[in-house]
N, C-alpha and C positions, 0 to 999 in steps of 0.2 A: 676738167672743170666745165667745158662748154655739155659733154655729155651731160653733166651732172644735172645743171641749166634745164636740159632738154628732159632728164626721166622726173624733176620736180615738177617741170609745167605738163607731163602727161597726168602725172598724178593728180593736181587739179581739174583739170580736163574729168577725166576719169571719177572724181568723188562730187563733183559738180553734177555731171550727169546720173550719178547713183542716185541724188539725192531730188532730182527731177524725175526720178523715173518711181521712187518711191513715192512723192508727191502725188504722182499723174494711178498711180495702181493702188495705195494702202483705201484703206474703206472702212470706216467706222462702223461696227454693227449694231454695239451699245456704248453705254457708257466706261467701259475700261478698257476695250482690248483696241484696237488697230490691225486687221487682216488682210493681205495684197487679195486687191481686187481682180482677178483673169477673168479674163473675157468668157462668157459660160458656152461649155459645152454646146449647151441646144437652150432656144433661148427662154427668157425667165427674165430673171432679174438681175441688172435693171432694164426695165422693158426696152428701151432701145439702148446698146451701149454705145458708151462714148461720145455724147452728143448733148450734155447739161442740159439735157430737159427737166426745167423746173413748173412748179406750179400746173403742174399736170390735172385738168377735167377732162373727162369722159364723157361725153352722152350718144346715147344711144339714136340714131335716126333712120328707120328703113331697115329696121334687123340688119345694122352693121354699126360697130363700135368706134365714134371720131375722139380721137386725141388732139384736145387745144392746150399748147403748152407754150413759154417763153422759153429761153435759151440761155445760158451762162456761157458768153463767149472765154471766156479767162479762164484756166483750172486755178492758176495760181494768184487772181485778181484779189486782193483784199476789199475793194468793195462790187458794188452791182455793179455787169457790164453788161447789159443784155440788147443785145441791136436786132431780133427780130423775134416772129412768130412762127408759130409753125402747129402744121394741120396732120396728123396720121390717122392712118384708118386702119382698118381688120376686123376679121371676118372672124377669128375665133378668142382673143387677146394672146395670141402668142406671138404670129408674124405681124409686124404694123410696115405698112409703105405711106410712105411721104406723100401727100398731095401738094399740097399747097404751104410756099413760105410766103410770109405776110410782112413788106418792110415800112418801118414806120414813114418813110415818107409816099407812101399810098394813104396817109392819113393825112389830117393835118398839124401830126407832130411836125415832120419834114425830120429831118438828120436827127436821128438822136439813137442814144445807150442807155435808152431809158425803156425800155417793153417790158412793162410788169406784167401781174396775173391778170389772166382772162377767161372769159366764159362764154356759152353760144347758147340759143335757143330756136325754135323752129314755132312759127305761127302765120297763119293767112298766109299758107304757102310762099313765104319767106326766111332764109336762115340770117340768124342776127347773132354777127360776133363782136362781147364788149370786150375793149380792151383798158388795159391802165397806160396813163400818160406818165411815168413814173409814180411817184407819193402828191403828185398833183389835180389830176383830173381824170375822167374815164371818158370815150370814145365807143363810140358803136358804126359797126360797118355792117350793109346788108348784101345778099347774095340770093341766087335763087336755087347753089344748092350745097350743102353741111361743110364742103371746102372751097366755097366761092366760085370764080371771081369774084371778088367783094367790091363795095363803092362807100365810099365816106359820103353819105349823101346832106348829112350836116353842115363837113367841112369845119367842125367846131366841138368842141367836146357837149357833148349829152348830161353831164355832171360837171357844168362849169364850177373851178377852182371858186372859195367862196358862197357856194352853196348853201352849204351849211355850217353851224361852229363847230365841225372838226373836219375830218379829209375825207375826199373825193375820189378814193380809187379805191382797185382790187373788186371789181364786180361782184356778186354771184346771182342767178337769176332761177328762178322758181318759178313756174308755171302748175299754177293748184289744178287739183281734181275737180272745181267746182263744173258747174254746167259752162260758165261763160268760159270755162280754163281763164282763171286772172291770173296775170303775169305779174311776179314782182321783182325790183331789183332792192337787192341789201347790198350796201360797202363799210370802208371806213376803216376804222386803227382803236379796239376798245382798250381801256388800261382799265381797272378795275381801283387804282390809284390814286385816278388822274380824272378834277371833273371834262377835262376838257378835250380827252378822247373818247368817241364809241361808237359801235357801230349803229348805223341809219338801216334805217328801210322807206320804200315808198310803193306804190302801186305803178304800173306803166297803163300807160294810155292804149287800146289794139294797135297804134300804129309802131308801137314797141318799139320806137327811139323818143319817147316823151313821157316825161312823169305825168299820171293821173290827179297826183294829190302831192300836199307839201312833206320832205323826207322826215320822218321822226324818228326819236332816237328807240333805240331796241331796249328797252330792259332786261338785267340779268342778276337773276337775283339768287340764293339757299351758300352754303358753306363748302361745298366739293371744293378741293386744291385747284381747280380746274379754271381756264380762263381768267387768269389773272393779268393779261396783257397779251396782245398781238394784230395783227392786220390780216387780209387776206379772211376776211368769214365768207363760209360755203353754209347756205341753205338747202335741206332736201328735207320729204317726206316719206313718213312709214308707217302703214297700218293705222291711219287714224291723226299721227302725231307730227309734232312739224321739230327738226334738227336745225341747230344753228350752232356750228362747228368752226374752231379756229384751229388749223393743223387736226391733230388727233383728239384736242379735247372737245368736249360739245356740252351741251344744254337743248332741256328739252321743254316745248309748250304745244297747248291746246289747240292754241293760235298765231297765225302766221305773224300777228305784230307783235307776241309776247304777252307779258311776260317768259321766260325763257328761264328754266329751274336747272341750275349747271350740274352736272348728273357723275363725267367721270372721263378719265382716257379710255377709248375705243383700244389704246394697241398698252404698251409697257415700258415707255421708256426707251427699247431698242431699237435698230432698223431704221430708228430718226423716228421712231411714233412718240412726238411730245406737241408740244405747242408748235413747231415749223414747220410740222408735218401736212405742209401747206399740199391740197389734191380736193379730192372729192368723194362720196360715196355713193353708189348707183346700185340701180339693179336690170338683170336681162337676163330671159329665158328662164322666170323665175329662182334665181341666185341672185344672191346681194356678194359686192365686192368693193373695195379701197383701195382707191392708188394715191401717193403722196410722194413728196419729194425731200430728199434728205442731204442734208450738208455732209460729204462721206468722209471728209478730212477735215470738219469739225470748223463751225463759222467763222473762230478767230483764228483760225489757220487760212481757208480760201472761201470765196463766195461762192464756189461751183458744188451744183448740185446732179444730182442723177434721182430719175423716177421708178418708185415701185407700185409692185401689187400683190393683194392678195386675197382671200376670201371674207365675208364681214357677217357675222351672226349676230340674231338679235334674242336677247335673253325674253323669258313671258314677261317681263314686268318692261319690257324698253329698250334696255340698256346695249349698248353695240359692242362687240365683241370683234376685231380686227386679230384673223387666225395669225396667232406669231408660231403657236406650236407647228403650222406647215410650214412657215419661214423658218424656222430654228433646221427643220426638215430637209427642207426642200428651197431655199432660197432661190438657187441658181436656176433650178427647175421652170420656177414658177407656176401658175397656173394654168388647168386643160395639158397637163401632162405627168406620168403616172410612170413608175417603174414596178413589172413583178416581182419584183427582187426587193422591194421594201418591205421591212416587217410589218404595215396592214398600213391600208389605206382607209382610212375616214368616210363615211358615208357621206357627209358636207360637203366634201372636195367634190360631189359632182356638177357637172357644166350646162347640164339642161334639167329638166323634170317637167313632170303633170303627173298631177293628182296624188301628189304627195307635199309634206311639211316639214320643215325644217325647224326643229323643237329642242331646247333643252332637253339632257341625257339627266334621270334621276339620279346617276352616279357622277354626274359631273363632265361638261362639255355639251354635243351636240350628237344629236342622231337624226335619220329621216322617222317620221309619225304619220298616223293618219293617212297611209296609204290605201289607194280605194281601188276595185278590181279594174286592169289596164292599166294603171299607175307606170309611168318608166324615172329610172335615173341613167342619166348619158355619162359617160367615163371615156372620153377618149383619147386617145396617141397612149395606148398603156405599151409600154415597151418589153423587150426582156420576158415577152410569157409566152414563147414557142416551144418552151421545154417542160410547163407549167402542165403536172396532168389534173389538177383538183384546184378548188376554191375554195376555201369558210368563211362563213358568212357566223356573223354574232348577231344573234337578234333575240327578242323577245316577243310572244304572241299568245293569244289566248283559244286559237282556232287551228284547225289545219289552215295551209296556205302553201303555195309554189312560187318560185322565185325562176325563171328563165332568162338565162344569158343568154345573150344576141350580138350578133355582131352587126355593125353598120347603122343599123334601125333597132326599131320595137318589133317589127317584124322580117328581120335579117335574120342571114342562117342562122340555129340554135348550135350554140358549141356546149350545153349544159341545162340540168333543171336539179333543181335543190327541193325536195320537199320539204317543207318544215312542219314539225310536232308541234304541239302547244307546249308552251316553257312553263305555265303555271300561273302567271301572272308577268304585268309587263314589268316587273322590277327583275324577276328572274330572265338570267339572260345565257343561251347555252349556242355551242357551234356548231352549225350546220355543216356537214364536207358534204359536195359533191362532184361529180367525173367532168373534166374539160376534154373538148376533143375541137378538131381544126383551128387550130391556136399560132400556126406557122405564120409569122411577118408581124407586126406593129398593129395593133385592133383597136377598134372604135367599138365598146360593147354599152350593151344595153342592158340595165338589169328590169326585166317584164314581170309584175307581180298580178297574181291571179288568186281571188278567195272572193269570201261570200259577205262580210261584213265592210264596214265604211273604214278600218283602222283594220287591215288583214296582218299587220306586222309593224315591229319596229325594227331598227338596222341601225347598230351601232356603226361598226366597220366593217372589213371582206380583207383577206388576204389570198396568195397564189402562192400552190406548193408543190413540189415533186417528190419523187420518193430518191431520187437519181442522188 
C-alpha cells in the first residue's frame, strides 16, 4: 500500500512537470496547430531565445543594429509581468549581446512590474530612450550613447497621466527627413469602437524630452479589416509616405499628422503577424526588415512572449509585404543565413546591396530590378556549398550582361561568372548555369553585375547544385 502511495505521487510529479515542460517549449505558429518550440540549431528565430523579449524596436545607429525591448518575466503569468528593459546590439541581426539592462527604479517609476514598450532615438548628439510606465504614463531617459548609461533627467514622466482624453503610453518616435529632421512622438490605445480611445501625436521640442506643440489625435480613416483596436502604434517612413502601424496592421498617409488611410496586414495571420504583433519596421544597408513579438502559447493561455524577424517588401503601389514565405521556410534559420541545399534561394533574402532594387516580380512576389553596372547583392553565412559545383540564376534581360560571384567582398576572390543572353523581354524569364570553384567552408559571396544599360538584368532567385 505505502509503495502504492509512493508510485501515485511519482506520477503526479511526473505529468506535472510534462505539462510545464510543454508549456515552456509548444509555440504557436498560426492559428490551428501548436508545435514544441527547440531551441534552433544556429540562430534565427526567435531572435534571442528564451528570454520574453517583447515589444521588440530596432534602430539602426553607427551601422550597428540596437534592440530595445521589454521583458516577460513569467512563461506561465496570466497577466503582464514585466520588471525591466533591456538593450541588444549586433552587427549583422543574427548574433545580438546584451548591453545594457534598464531597471525601472533608474527611473522614477521606483519598484515596479510594469516596463511596457519602448522606443530610442538619437539627436544633438544625445540617445533618448522613451519608455512606458505601464498603461499610465511615458518616461524618457537620456544617454550619450544607443545603450546608455541613461539619466532620468526629468525625474517625472514626459507624458504625464492626464495629458490627454485618452492614454499616455507605448511611445513610438519618428524623426522626418525634413531639413530641421523634426522629431515626433505618437502613443496611445486606438479602438475604432470607442470615441474615447486613439492614438495622439505631437511634435517634440530639439531638446527631445518636451512637446513642441499640444498632442492631437491621429485620424484613421477607409474600410481595410485592419486596426480595429489596440495600443502600442509604431510610426516609420518609406519612399515618400509615412506608416502608422499597430502590430502588423498599418495605414498609410501623406502626412505625418494624418490623415492615415488603413491599407492591410503586412504579414498573414501566422507567426503572431495580427494586431499584437507589437515591433517595428526598419531598414539597413538598403533592405527593409520586421521584427515583432508574439504570444507563442497564445494570450489566454500565458502573457509571455518571444521576438521575431524577417524580411519586409514594399509592393509599387505601398503596400508592406512581411516575407512569411521565408518564415514558413526558414523560420529557425532566420535572417543573413542561407543553406545550398535549399531548393533556391530568393534574390530579396539579400543583406546588403547598391545599385540595385528591390521590385515586384510580374509573376508574382519579388525580384532585384534596375541593376546598374557595379551593382552587388551580399548573401552571406551560405552554408552546405563545398560540394556545390554550379549555380542557376533565373533572370530575365534584354541585353547581354555578366553576373560574378565573389566571395567576401564585390571584389573578393571570383569562385564563378554567369554570362547572361537576352531572354526576350523582362517577362521571359530563363536559367542561367554556371561553374563554381573554391567553394570549401561557410561563404560570404557576392553576386557583382557588369553591362552597359541602367537595368542590366532582373533576378528572380539563384540555386546550388552538383552533379554528385
Amino acid at each position: 500500500m505505502e509503495l502504492n502511495k509512493h508510485f501515485k505521487f511519482i506520477l503526479v510529479i511526473l505529468s506535472i512537470s510534462f505539462v510545464l515542460y510543454a508549456c515552456k517549449n509548444k509555440t504557436k505558429v498560426d492559428n490551428e496547430t501548436l508545435i514544441i518550440q527547440e531551441k534552433p540549431f544556429k540562430k534565427g528565430n526567435p531572435i534571442v531565445y528564451d528570454v520574453g523579449m517583447a515589444d521588440p524596436h530596432i534602430k539602426i545607429f553607427n551601422n550597428k543594429a540596437y534592440l530595445y525591448a521589454t521583458r516577460d518575466e513569467d512563461k506561465l503569468a496570466k497577466d503582464f509581468i514585466m520588471s525591466d528593459w533591456k538593450i541588444w546590439s549586433s552587427k549583422n541581426l543574427i548574433h545580438w549581446t546584451l548591453e545594457t539592462t534598464i531597471a525601472p527604479t533608474e527611473t522614477y517609476m521606483g519598484e515596479s512590474k510594469s516596463c511596457w514598450a519602448s522606443d530610442a532615438a538619437y539627436k544633438n548628439g544625445n540617445y533618448y530612450f522613451y519608455f512606458s510606465n505601464g498603461n499610465t504614463d511615458t518616461g524618457v531617459l537620456v544617454g550619450k550613447t544607443p545603450s546608455g548609461p541613461f539619466k532620468d533627467v526629468l525625474g517625472k514622466p514626459m507624458l504625464p497621466k492626464n495629458l490627454t482624453p485618452t492614454k499616455e503610453y507605448d511611445p513610438t518616435i519618428l524623426i522626418d527627413d525634413d531639413d530641421s529632421k523634426s522629431a515626433y512622438i505618437a502613443f496611445g490605445h486606438h479602438r475604432s469602437s470607442s470615441p474615447d480611445y486613439y492614438f495622439m501625436i505631437a511634435k517634440l521640442n530639439e531638446d527631445m524630452i518636451s512637446l513642441a506643440e499640444k498632442p492631437r489625435e491621429i485620424k484613421i480613416t477607409g474600410n481595410a479589416k485592419v486596426l480595429g483596436g489596440n495600443d502600442k502604434p509604431t510610426l516609420h517612413k518609406f519612399n515618400g509616405k509615412y506608416y502608422l502601424s499597430a502590430g502588423s496592421h498599418y495605414a498609410i498617409s501623406d502626412n505625418i499628422y494624418g490623415p492615415y488611410v488603413k491599407t492591410g496586414n503586412s504579414g498573414n495571420n501566422k507567426y503572431g503577424l495580427n494586431s499584437r504583433a507589437h515591433g517595428n519596421y526598419f531598414d539597413w544597408n538598403n533592405q527593409s526588415f520586421h521584427t515583432w513579438c508574439h504570444f507563442y502559447l497564445g494570450k489566454d493561455v500565458a502573457r509571455y512572449r518571444e521576438s521575431y524577424i524577417s524580411y519586409l517588401h514594399y509592393k509599387n503601389n505601398g503596400e508592406m509585404v512581411t516575407d512569411t514565405n521565408f518564415l514558413k521556410n526558414h523560420f529557425s534559420m532566420g535572417v543573413g543565413q542561407y543553406d545550398a541545399n535549399w531548393k533556391k534561394i530568393e534574390a530579396e533574402w539579400y543583406m546588403k546591396a547598391d545599385k540595385t532594387e528591390k521590385k515586384e516580380n510580374p509573376n508574382g512576389g519579388f525580384e532585384i530590378q534596375n541593376i546598374k553596372n557595379n551593382g552587388w547583392l551580399y548573401f552571406p553565412n551560405i552554408y552546405n556549398i563545398e560540394n556545390k559545383e554550379f549555380i542557376t540564376l533565373l533572370v530575365s534581360s534584354i541585353e547581354n550582361a555578366t553576373v560574378e560571384i565573389r566571395a567576401n567582398s564585390s571584389k573578393g576572390k571570383l569562385l564563378g561568372i554567369c554570362n547572361i543572353e537576352p531572354t526576350g523581354s523582362w517577362t521571359n524569364y530563363k536559367e542561367a548555369v554556371c561553374n563554381l570553384s573554391n567553394t570549401k567552408g561557410v561563404k560570404n559571396i557576392y553576386f557583382k553585375f557588369r553591362g552597359n544599360s541602367t537595368d542590366i538584368l532582373h533576378l528572380d532567385w539563384f540555386s546550388f547544385n552538383s552533379t554528385k
